[in-house]
C-alpha positions as CSV (number, residue, x, y, z in Angstrom):
1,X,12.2,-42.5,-12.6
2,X,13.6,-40.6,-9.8
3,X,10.1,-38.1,-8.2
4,X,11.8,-35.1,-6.6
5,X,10.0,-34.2,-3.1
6,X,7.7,-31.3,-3.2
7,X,8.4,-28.5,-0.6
8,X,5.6,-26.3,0.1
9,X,5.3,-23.3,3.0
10,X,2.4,-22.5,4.3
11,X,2.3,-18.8,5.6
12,X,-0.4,-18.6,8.6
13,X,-1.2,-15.9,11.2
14,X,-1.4,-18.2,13.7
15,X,1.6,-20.5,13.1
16,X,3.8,-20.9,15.9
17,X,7.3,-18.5,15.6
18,X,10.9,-19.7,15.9
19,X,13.2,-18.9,18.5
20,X,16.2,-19.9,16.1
21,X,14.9,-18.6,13.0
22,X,15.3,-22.3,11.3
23,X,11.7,-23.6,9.8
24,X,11.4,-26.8,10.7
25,X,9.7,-29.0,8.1
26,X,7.7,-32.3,8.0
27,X,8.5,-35.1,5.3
28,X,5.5,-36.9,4.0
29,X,6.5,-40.6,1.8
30,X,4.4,-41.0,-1.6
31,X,1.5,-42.8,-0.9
32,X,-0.1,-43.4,-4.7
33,X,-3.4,-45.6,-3.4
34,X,-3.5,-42.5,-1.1
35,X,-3.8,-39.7,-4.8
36,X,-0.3,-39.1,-3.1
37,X,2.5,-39.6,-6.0
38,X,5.7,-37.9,-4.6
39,X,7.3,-37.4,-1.7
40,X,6.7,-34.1,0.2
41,X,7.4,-31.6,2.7
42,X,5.8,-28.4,4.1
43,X,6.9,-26.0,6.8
44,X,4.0,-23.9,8.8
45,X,5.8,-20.5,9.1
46,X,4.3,-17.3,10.6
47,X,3.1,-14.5,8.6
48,X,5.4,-12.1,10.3
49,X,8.5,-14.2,10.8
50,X,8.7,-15.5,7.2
51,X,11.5,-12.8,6.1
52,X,12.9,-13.3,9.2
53,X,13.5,-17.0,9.1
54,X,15.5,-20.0,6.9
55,X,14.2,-22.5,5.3
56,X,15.5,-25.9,5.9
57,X,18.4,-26.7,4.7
58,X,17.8,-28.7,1.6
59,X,15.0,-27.0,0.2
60,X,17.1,-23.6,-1.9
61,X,16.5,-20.3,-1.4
62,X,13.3,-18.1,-0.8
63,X,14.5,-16.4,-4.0
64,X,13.9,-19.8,-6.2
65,X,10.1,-20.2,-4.8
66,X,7.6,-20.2,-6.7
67,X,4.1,-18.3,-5.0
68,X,0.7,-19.9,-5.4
69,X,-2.3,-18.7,-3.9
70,X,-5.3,-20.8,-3.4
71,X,-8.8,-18.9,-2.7
């Protein structure tokens, strides 16, 4: 069984911004005796760049993501 990678963005105030609008993300390996059973990735991303910027390459469009909000 192939596990697709899970891609998350985390919007923060006090992430750093992009000079070439291109998130940059970091790739984690699965890690089960970790709780960790896929692959992953996240990108930190501004509050007030996130419009403004791309998401790497080989994660889809902003339009496909799906929003969750933890409180």
């Amino acid at each position: 069984m192939e596990n697709k990678i899970k891609q998350l963005a985390e919007i923060l105030d006090d992430a750093p911004s992009f000079s070439d609008n291109q998130m940059r993300a970091v790739y984690f390996k699965e890690s089960p005796k970790d709780g960790h059973y896929y692959p992953s990735s996240i990108v930190l991303v501004n509050s007030e760049n996130f419009n403004n910027l791309n998401l790497p390459s080989d994660w889809g469009s902003k339009h496909e993501a799906v929003e969750l909000y933890i409180g």
